[in-house]
Backbone bond lengths (Angstrom), bond angles and torsions (degrees), N, CA, C in turn:
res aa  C-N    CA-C-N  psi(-1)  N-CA   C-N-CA  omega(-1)  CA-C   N-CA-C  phi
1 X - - - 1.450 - - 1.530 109.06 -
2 X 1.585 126.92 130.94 0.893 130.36 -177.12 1.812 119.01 -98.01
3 X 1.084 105.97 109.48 1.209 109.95 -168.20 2.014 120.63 -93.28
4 X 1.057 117.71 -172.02 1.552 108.44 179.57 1.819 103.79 162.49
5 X 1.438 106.18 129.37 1.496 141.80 -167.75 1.287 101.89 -62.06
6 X 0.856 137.03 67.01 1.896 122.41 -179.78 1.715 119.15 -66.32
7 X 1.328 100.71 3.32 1.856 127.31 161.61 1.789 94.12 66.79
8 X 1.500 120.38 34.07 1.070 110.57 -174.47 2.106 102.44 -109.00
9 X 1.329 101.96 37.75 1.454 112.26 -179.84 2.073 102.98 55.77
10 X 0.674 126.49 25.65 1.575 126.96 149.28 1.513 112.83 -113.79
11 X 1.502 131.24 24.83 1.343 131.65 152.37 1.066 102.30 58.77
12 X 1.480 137.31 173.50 1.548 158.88 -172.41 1.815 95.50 -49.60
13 X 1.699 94.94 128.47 1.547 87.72 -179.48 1.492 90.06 -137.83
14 X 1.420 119.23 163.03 1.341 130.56 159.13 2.056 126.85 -19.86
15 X 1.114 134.57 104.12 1.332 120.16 -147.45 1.075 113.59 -164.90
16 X 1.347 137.87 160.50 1.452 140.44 -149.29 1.344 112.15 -157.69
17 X 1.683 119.77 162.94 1.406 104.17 164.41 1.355 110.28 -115.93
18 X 1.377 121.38 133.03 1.464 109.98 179.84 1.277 128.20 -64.61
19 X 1.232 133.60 130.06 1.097 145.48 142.23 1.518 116.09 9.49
20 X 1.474 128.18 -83.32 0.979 139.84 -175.12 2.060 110.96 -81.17
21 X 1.254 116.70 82.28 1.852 117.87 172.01 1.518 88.28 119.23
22 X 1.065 133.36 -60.71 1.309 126.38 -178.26 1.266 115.45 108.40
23 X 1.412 123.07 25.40 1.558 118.65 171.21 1.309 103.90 -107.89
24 X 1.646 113.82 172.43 0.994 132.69 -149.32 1.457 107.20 -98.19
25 X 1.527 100.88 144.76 1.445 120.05 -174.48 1.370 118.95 -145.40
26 X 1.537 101.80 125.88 1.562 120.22 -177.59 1.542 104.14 -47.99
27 X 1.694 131.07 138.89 1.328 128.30 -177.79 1.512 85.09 -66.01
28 X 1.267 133.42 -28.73 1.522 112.10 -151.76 1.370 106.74 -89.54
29 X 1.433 122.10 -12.38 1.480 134.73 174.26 1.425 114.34 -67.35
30 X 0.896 115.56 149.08 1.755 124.57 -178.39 1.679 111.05 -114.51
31 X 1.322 122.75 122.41 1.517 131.93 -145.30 1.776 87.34 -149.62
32 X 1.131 105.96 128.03 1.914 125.03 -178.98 1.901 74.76 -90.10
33 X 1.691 91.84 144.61 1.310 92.03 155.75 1.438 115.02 -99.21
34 X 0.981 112.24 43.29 1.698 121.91 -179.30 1.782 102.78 -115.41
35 X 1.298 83.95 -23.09 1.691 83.65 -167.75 1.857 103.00 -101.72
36 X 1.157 128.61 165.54 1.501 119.49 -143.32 1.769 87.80 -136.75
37 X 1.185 109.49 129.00 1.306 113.55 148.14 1.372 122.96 -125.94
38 X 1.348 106.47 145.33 1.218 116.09 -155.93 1.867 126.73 -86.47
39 X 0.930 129.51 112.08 1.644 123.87 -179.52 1.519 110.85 12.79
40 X 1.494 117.81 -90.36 1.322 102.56 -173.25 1.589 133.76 -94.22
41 X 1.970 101.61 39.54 1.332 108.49 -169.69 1.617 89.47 -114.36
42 X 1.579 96.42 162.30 1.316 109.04 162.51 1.381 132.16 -121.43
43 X 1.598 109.39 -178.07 2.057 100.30 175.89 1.548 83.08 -151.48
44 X 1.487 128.90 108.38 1.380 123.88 177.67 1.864 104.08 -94.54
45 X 1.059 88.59 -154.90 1.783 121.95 -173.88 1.278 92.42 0.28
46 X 1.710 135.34 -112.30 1.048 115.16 -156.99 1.728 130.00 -140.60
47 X 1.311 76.80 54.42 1.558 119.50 -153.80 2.126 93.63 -72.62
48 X 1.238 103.09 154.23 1.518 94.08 166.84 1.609 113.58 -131.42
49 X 1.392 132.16 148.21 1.400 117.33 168.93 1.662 103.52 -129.73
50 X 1.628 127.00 121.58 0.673 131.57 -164.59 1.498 133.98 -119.67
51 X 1.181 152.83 130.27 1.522 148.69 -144.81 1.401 111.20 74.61
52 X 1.892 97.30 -124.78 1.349 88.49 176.48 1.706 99.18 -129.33
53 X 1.519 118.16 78.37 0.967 124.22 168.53 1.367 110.44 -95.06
54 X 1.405 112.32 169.32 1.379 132.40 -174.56 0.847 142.49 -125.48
55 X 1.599 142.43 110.35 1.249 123.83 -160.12 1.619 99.37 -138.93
56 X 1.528 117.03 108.40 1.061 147.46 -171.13 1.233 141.95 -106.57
57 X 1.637 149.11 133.75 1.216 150.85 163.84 1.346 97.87 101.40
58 X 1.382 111.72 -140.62 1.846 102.82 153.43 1.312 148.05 -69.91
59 X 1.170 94.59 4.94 1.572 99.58 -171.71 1.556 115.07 -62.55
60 X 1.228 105.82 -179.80 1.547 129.38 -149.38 1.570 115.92 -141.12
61 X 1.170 131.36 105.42 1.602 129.75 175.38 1.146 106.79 -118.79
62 X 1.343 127.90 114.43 1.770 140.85 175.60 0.832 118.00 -111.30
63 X 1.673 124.50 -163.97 1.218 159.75 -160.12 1.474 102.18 -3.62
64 X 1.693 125.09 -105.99 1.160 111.45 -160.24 1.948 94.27 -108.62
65 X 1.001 107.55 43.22 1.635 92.78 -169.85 1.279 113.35 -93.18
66 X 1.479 116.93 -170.95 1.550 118.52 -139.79 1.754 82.41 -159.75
67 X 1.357 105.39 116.91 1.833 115.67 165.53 1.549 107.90 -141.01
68 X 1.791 109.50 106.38 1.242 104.56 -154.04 1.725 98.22 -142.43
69 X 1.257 120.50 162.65 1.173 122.46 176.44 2.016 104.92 89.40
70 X 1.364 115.70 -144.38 1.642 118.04 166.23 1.695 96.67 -85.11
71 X 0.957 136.28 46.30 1.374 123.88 -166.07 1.805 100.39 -84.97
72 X 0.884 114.61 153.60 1.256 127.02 165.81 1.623 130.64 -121.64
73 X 1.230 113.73 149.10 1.573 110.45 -164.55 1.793 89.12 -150.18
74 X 1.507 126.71 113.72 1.167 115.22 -176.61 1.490 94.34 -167.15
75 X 1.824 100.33 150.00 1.803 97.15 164.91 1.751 79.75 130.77
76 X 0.984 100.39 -143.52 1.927 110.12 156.54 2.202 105.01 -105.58
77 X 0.848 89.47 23.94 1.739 77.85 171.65 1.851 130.06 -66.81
78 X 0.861 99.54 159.88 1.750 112.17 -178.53 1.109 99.75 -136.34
79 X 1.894 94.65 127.81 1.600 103.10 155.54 1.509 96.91 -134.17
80 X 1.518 114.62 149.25 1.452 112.99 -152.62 1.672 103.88 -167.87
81 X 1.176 121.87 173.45 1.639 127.25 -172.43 1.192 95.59 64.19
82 X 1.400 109.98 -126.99 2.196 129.81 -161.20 1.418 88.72 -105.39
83 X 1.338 138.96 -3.94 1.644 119.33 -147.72 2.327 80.60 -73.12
84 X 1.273 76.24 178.63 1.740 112.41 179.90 1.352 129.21 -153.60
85 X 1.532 112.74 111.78 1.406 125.92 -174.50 1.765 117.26 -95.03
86 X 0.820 130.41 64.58 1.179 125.13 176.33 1.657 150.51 -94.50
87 X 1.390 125.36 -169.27 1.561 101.75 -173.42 1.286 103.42 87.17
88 X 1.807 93.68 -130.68 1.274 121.89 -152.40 1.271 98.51 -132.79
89 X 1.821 121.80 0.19 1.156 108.59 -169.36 1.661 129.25 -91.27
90 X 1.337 139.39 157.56 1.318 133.91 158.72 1.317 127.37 -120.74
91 X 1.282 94.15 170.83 1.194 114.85 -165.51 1.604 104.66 -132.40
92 X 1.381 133.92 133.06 1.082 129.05 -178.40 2.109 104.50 -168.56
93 X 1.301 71.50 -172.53 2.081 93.50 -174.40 1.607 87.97 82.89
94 X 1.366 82.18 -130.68 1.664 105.78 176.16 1.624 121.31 -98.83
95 X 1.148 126.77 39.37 1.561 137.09 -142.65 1.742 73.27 -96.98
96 X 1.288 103.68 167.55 1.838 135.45 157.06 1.490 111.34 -127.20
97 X 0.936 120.40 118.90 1.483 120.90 158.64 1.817 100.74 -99.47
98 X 1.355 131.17 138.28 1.335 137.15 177.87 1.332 104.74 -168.86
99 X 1.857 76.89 170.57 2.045 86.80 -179.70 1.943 109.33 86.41
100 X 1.532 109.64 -124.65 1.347 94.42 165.75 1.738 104.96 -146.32
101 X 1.361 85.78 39.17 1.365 97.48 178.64 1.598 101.47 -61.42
102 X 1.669 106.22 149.81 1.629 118.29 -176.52 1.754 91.06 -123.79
103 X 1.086 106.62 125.32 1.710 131.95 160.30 1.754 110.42 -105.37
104 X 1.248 118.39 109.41 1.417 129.01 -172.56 1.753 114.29 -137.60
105 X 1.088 100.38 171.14 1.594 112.28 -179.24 1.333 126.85 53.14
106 X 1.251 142.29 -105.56 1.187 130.15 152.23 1.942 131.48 -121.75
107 X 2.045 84.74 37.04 1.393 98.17 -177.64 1.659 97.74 -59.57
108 X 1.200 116.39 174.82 1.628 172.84 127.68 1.328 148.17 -68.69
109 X 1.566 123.47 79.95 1.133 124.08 -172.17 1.490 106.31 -95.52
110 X 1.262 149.23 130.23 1.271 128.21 175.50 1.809 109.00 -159.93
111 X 1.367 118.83 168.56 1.245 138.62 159.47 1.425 87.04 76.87
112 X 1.237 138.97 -142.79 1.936 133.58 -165.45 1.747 102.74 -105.34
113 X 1.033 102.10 45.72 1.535 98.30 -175.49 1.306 93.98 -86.22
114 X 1.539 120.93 -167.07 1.626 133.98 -160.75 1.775 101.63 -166.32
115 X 1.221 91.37 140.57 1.912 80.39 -167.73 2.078 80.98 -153.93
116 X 1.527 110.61 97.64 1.200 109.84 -167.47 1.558 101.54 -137.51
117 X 1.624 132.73 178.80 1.154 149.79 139.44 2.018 74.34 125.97
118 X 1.837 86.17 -117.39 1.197 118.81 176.17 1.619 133.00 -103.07
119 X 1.442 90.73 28.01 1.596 90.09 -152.25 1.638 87.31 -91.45
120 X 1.787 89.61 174.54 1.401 104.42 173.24 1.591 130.46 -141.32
121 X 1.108 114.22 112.16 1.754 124.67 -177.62 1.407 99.25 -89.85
122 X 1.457 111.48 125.41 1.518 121.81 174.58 1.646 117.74 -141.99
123 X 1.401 115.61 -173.58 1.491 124.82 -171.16 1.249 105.39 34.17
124 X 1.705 125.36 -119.56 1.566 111.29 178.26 1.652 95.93 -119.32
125 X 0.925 125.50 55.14 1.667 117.25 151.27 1.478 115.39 -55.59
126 X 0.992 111.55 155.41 1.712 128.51 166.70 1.395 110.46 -136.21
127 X 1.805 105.29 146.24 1.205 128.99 -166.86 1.423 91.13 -143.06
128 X 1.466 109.82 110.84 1.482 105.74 175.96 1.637 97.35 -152.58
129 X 1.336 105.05 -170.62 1.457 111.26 -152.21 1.328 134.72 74.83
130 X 1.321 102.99 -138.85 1.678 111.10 173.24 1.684 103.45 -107.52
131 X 1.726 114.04 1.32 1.367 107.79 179.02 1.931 115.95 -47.97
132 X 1.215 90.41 171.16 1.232 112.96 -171.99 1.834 121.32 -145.77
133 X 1.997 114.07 118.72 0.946 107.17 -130.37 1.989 83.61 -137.54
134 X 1.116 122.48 98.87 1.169 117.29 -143.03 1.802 118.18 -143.91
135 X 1.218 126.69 172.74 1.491 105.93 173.77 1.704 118.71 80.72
136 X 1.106 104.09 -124.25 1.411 110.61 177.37 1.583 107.90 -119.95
137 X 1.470 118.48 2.82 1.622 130.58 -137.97 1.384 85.14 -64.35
138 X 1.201 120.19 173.31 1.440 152.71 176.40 1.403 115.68 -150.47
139 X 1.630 117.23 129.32 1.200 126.35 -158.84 1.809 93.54 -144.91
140 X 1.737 109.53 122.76 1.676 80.39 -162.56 1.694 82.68 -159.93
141 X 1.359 137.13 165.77 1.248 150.03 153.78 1.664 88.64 109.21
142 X 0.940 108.08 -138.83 2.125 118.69 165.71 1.066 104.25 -96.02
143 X 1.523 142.07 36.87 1.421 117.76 169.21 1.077 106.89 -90.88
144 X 2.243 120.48 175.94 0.949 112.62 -140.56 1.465 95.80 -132.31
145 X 1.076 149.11 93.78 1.205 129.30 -173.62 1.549 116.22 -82.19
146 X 1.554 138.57 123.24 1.788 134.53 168.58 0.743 131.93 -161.53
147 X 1.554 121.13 -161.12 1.506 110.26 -171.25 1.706 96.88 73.56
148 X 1.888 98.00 -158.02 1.822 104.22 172.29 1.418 110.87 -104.74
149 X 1.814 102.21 54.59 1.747 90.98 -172.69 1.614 91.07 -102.81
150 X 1.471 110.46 164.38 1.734 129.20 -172.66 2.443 107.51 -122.29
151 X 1.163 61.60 100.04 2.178 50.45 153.49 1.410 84.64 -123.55
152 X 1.759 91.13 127.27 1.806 122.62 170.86 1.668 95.43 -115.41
153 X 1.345 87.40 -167.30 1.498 99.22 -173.53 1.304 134.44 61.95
154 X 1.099 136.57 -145.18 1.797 152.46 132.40 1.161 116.65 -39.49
155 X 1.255 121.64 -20.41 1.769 137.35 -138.89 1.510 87.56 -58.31
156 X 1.174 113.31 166.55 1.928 118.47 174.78 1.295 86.15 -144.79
157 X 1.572 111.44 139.43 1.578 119.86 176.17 1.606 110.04 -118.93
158 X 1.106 162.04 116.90 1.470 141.63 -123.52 1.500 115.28 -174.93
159 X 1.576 120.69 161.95 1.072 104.84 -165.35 1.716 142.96 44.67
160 X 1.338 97.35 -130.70 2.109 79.52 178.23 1.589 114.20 -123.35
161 X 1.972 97.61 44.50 0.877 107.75 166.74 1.411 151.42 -58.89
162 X 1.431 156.20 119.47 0.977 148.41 -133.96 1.699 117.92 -130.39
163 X 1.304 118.20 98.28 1.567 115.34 -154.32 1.861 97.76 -97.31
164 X 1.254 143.36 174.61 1.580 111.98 159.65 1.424 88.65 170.12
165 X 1.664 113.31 179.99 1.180 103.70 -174.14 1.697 127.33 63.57
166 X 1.109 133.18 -160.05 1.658 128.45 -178.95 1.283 100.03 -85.65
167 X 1.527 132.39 25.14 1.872 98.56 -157.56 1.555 81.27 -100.26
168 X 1.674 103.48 152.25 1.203 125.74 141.63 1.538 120.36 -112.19
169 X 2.010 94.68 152.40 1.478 122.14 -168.52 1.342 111.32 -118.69
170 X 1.284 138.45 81.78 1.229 123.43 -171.72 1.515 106.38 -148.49
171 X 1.286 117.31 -178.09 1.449 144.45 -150.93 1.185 104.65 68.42
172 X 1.683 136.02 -111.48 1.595 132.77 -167.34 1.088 101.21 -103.58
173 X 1.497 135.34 -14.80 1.528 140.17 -148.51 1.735 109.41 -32.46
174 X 0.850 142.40 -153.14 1.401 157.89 130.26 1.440 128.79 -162.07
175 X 1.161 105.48 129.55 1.577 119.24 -160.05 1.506 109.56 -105.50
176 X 1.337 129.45 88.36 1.687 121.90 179.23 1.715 118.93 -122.44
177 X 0.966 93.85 -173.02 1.610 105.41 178.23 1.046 121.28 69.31
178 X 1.614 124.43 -134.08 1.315 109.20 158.60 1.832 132.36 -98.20
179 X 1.264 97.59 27.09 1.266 115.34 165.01 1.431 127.96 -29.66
180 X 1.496 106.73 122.60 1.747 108.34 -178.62 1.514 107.61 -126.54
181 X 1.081 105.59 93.76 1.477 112.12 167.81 1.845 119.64 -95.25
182 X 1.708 100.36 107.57 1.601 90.27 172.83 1.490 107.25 -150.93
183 X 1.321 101.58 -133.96 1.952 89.99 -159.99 1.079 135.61 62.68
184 X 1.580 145.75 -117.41 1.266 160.05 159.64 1.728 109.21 -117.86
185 X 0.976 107.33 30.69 1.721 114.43 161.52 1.175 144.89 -45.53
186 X 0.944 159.78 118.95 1.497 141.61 -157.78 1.325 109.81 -147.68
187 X 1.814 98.87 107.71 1.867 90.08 -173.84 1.550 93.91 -116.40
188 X 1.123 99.06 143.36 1.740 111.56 156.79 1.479 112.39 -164.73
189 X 1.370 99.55 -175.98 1.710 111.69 -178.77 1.688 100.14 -100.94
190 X 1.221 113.29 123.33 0.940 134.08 -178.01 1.695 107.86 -68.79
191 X 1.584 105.93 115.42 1.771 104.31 -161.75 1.679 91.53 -77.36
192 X 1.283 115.65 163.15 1.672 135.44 176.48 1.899 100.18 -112.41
């Protein structure tokens, strides 16, 4: 039995190399042979990658996650827990997708950003930097989330909105149009 460390603290587990790129895959993981992993990437425990998605370079696909459609996952990135990358979208550099966060359409996760809880990046939004994308937030149309800015909460980020710099957007707020929120900003809906 061929075994292999996916360094996720459950030590050498049952494991394979796929077929298609040649990196390594947990037996308990589910891998399309349509979809390609790459030499020094992985897909542990019980992770799935499906169609013809990709998961490349160093990257990392765990626990219960889901990389499906042309999706891409490459760079040193992690997507891991329930989250879900799908479509057309990626995720790369040093990004995390976790939790049960959903990445779809032709969003963008990239550079050390974090896109976790329940939130949601869709159509072609981008989340890059050191932003932070979290809660229930929603980030969706071409807006841009970066820099060390956060939409938490409910917050909805939308259209060709533009968040950046330190500002945070959170509780119900909603941020659209051509809206530029950055600096040390702080929008929300003021709870009653």
């Amino acid at each position: 039995m061929t075994t292999f460390d996916f360094d996720d603290g459950n030590g050498p587990v049952p494991a394979h190399k796929h077929p298609n790129g040649g990196g390594w895959v947990a037996d308990t993981a589910k891998v399309d042979e349509t979809a390609k992993v790459d030499e020094t990437a992985c897909v542990g425990a019980a992770a799935r990658v499906f169609g013809n998605a990709m998961v490349s370079d160093n990257a990392r696909v765990y626990d219960n996650a889901l990389v499906c459609g042309n999706a891409q996952v490459y760079g040193n990135a992690q997507v891991y827990n329930n989250a879900v990358v799908a479509d057309d979208a990626m995720v790369y550099g040093n990004a995390q997708v976790y939790g049960n966060a959903l990445v779809c359409s032709d969003a963008q996760v990239l550079g050390n950003a974090w896109v976790f809880d329940n939130a949601l990046v869709c159509d072609t939004a981008r989340v890059l930097g050191n932003a932070r994308v979290y809660n229930n937030a929603q980030v969706s149309g071409n807006a841009r989330v970066y820099n060390n800015a956060w939409v938490i909460g409910n917050a909805q980020v939308y259209d060709n909105a533009l968040i950046f710099g330190d500002a945070m957007v959170y509780n119900k707020a909603k941020v659209y149009g051509k809206a530029r929120v950055h600096g040390n900003a702080l929008i929300f809906e003021e709870r009653k």
